[in-house]
N, C-alpha and C positions, 0 to 999 in steps of 0.2 A: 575761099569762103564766099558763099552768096547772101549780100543783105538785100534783107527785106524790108519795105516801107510798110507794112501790112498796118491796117490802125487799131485803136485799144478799142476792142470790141467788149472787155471785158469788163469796163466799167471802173476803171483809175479811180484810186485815192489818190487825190491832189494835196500835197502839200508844199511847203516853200520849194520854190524853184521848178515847179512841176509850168510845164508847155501847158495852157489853156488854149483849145481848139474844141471843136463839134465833138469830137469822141475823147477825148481829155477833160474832160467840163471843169472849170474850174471851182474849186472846192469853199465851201462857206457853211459856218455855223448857222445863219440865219435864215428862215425857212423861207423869207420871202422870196431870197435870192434863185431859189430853185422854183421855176413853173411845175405845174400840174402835167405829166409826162402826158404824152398824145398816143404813144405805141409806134408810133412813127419811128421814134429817136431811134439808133444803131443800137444800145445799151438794152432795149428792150423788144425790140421788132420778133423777138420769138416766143416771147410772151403773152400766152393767151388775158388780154385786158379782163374781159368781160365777166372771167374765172376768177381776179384778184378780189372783188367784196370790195372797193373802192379802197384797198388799203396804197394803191401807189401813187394814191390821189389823197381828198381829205377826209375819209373815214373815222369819225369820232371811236379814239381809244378811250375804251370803256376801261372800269376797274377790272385788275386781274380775276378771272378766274379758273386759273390754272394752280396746281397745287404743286410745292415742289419741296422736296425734302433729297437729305442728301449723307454720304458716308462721311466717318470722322477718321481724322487722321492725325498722326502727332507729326507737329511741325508745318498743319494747314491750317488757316482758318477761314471758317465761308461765314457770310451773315449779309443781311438786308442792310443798305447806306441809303437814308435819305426817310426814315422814317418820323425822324426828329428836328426840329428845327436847329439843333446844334450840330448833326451833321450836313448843313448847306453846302457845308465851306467845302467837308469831304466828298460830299456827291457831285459837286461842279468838277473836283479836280480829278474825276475818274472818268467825266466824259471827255471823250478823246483822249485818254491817259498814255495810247497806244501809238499816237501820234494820227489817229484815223481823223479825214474830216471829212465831211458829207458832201457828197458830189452829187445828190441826188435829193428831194424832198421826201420822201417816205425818212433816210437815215437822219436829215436833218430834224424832221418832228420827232424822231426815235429821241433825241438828244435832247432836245426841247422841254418835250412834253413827259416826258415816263419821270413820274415822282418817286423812283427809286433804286436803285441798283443793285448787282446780287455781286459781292465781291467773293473771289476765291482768292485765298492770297498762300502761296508757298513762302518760307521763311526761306534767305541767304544759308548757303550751307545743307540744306537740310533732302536728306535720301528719304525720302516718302515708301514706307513697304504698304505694298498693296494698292489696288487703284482705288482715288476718287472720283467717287460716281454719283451726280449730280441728276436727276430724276425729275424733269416736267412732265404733268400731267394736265390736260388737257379735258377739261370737263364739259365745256359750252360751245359748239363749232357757229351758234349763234353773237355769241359773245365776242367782238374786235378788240384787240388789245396790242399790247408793244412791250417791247423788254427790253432791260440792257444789260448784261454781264460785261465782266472784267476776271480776267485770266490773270494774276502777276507774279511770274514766279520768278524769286530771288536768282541773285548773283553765285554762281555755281549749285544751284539747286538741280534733282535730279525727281521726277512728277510724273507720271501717266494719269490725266484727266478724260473723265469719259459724261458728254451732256448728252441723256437720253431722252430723248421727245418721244412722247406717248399721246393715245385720249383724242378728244374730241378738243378745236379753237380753229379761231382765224388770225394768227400771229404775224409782225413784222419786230424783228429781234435782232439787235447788232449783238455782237460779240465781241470783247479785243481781247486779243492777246499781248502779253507783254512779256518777254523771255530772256532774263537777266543776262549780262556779260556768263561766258562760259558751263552756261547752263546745258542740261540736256532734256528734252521737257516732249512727251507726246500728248495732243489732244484730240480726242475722236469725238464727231457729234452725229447721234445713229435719231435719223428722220423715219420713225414708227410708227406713226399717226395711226390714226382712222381714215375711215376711206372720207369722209365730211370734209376733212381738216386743209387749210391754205396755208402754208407757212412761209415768207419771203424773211430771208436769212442774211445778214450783212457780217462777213467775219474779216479781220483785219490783224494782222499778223507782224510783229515787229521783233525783229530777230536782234539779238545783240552780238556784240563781239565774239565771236569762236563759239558761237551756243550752238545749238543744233536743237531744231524743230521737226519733230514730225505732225502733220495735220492730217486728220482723215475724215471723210465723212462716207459716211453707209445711210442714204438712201434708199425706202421700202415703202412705206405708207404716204399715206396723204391723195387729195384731189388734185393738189398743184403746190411742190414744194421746189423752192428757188431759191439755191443756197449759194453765194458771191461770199469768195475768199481773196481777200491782195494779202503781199505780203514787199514788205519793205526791210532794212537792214539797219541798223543801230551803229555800227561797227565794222569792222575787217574779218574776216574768217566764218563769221556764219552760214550756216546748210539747215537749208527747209527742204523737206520733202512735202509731200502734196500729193496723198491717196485719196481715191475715189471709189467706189462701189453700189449701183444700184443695181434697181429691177425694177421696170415699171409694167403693170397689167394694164389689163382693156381700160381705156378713158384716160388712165393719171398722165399729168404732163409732168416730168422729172425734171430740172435744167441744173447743171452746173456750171458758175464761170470763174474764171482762176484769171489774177492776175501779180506777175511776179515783178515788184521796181528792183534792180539792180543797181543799189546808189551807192555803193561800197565797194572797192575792190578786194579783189582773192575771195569770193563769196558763191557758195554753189547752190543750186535748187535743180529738184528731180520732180518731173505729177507724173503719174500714171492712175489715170482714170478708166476704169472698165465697167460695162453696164449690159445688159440683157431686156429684151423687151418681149413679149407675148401679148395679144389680143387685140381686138379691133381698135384704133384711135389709141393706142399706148405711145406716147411720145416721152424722148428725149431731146436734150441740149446741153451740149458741152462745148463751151468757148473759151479755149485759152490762148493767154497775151501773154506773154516776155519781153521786158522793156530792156533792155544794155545801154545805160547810160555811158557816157564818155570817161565819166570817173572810175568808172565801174570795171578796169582793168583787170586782167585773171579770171571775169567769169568763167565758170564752168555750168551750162543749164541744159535740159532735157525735159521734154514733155511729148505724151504718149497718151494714144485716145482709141479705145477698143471698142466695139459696139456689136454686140450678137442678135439677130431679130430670128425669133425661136418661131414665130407664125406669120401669116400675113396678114395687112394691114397693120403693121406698126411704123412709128417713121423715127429716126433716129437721123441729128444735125449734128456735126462734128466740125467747128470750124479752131486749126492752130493756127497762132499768130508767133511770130520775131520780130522785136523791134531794135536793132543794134544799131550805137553813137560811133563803137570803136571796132580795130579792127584786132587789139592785143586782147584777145581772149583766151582761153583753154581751148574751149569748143560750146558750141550751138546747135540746136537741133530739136525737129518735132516730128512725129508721126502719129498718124491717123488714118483707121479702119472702120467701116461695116459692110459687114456682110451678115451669111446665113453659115447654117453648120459647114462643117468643112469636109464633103463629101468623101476625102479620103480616108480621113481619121475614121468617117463610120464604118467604110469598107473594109478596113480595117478591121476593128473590132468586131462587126459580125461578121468576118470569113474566118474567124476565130473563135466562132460559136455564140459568139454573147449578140441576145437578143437585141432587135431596133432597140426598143425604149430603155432598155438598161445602159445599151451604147449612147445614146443622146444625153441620157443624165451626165455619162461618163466625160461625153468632153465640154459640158455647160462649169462640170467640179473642175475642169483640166483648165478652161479659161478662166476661169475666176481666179484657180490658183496662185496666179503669181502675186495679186495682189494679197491675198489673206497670208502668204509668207512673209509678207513685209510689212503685217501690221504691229505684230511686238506685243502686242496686247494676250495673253491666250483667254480670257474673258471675253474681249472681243469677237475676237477668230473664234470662239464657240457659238457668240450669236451671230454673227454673217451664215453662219454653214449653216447652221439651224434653219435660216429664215430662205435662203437658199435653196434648200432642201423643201420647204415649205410652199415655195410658189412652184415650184416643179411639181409641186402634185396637181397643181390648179390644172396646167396639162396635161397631165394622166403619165407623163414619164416617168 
């Protein structure tokens, strides 16, 4: 087994007992304790600044103007906390509910300042038919604003939640998730903007005992959307998975960064992120961290980074990390690709009649594929292909 010292590039939730170093930043509620990032820092060096609208600085959050409505379910309930002065007491105890603390100033103000929160709450016990699907809309890319959600689905609850961002905004939005003892619970959040739109994403993931997480995000629209997922453990026996899916055209910077604490033993996680890029100045970024702490005996982890550039001029960064305490694990492991088509597979295909561009679609659907098999969602998997399907025409394939 070879450890790695590689550092958390991915931008750690600190909590108790968490190592505070340069790329570990140590975690606090209070805004002042976090500076005004430079661009300099490790956590942000591939982020276009100048592209953010001042929100990773101190950009005055306006009032929402984003619209959001959402499915009903029996055994869910969603609503606004914090509209009233008698839910104070509720709205305090749902930031950081997730065990998330701010290691950075943009989440810290998220926490601070947003006078409201949108709970989705699954009941203990309760098999949800049909998916919950939660609908931002985006109306003013002029408009700066912040959001906070709360995911918390009960003790053996069984949920497929889907947060779909639409419209025009320039948002900075934490998210937590909270996923009860022996739950089974999928969250997807599909970034569909407008081409206007900046969206920096903070999602935070806390796994319970034996529960199993799937998280996804599908990435498509936006000017620059940057979506940070950690994920921590409650318990023994928890499995998170951690899917990915973009496409980015000429101009959008895409970034994803994953970061997985393994503070529990016997606890598994799998990412597999795959993404496509076409046209001039289309970038991505994907950075992932796996932390194996010393207590965290029996892990089993895996992480996977695929990156196809369908034209020239796109740039595509791919950096995996491992950080292991111990050496009693299952196993460890990451890979990471990009490249251009895969000159045999098209040989392939057209010496078997089928035209260049109907071959080129053919293996853009064949990469994609593995991940849209393991989304679980078939709602989902109808919009991925669809959209899919959609930027490929932008090429003429």
């Amino acid at each position: 087994m070879t450890v790695t010292e590689a550092p958390n590039v991915a931008g750690a939730v600190e909590t108790n007992a968490r190592v505070a170093t340069v790329l570990h930043p140590k975690g606090s509620y209070e805004v002042a304790d976090h500076p005004v990032p430079t661009g300099k820092e490790e956590v942000w060096r591939f982020t276009p600044f100048r592209r953010l609208r001042g929100l990773q600085a101190d950009a005055e959050f306006q009032p929402s103007a984003i619209e959001c409505e959402w499915t009903s379910h029996e055994g869910v309930s969603i609503r606004s906390v914090g509209g009233t002065s008698e839910e104070a007491d509720e709205l305090r105890s749902l930031r950081g509910a997730s065990g998330f603390l701010p290691n950075d100033r943009v989440t810290a103000r998220i926490l601070d300042e947003v006078p409201s929160s949108l709970l989705v709450d699954v009941a203990e016990n309760a098999e949800v038919d049909g998916t919950v699907v939660v609908t931002l809309s985006g109306t003013d890319a002029d408009v700066t604003e912040a959001g906070h959600i709360v995911l918390r689905f009960g003790a053996n609850s069984r949920a497929d939640v889907v947060l779909n961002h639409q419209g025009s905004t320039t948002i900075a939005q934490v998210v937590e998730v909270i996923a009860g003892d022996g739950s089974a619970v999928s969250v997807t959040t599909v970034q569909d903007w407008a081409d206007d739109t900046v969206h920096l994403g903070f999602h935070h993931v806390s796994v319970g005992r034996d529960a199993k997480v799937k998280h996804t995000a599908l990435t498509f629209g936006g000017d620059l959307v940057r979506i940070s997922t950690s994920v921590d453990y409650a318990g023994p026996g928890g499995d998170a998975e951690l899917l990915g899916l973009y496409y980015a055209d000429a101009g959008q910077h895409l970034e994803h960064r994953i970061f997985v604490d393994h503070d529990a033993p016997h606890c598994k996680s799998n990412a597999l992120f795959k993404g496509a890029l076409q046209g001039k100045s289309a970038r991505t970024v994907w950075i992932g961290d796996v932390l194996i702490r010393e207590s965290a005996e029996g892990t089993q982890t895996y992480e996977m980074n695929r990156n196809l550039l369908l034209t020239p001029g796109s740039r595509a960064d791919s950096v995996p990390n491992l950080e292991i305490e111990t050496g009693e694990i299952v196993g460890a492991g990451h890979a990471s690709a990009t490249g251009r088509f895969d000159d045999e597979q098209l040989f392939y295909l057209m010496s078997r009649g089928i035209p260049s561009d109907v071959a080129r679609r053919l293996v853009v659907r064949g990469f994609f594929g593995e991940v849209l098999l393991r989304l679980g969602v078939p709602s989902v998997v109808e919009r991925a292909s669809e959209t899919i399907e959609r930027e490929l025409a932008i090429t003429g394939y």
